[in-house]
N, C-alpha and C positions, 0 to 999 in steps of 0.2 A: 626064316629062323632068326630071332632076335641074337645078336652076339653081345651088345652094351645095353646097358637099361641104368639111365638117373631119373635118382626121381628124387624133389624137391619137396617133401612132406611141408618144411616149417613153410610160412608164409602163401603155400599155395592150397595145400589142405586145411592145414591147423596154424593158428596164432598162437605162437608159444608165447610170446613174450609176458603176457600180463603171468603165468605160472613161473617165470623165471624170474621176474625184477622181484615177482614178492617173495621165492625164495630167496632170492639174493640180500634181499633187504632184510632177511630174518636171518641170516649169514651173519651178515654186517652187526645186527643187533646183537648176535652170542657175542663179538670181538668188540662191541661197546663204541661201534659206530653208528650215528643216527644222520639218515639222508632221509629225501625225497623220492618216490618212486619215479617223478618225473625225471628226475640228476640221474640214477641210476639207467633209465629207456633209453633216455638221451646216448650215455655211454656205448650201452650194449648194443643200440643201434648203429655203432661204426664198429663193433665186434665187440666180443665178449672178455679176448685179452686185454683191452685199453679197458675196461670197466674196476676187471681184478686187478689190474696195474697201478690204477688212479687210486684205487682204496689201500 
């Protein structure tokens, strides 16, 4: 009988990232910031707090 079950959807099934930098970067765009998708990967790839924190 299984008692713990993780399971690691992003990165191992599905690559979220490209659907969240260009949310993000059309975030950024309503609040009249303009970056790079690249600036934006870069961040969220050491986590998604240091992204929103930096902007």
């Amino acid at each position: 009988m299984i008692e713990n079950l993780i399971w690691d959807f992003d990165g191992s099934l599905f690559n979220t990232y490209p659907a969240m930098v260009k949310l993000f970067k059309k975030a950024l765009l309503r609040k009249g910031y303009v970056t790079s998708e690249n600036e934006i990967l870069s961040l969220m790839k050491d986590s998604l707090g240091k992204a929103v924190d930096f902007y």
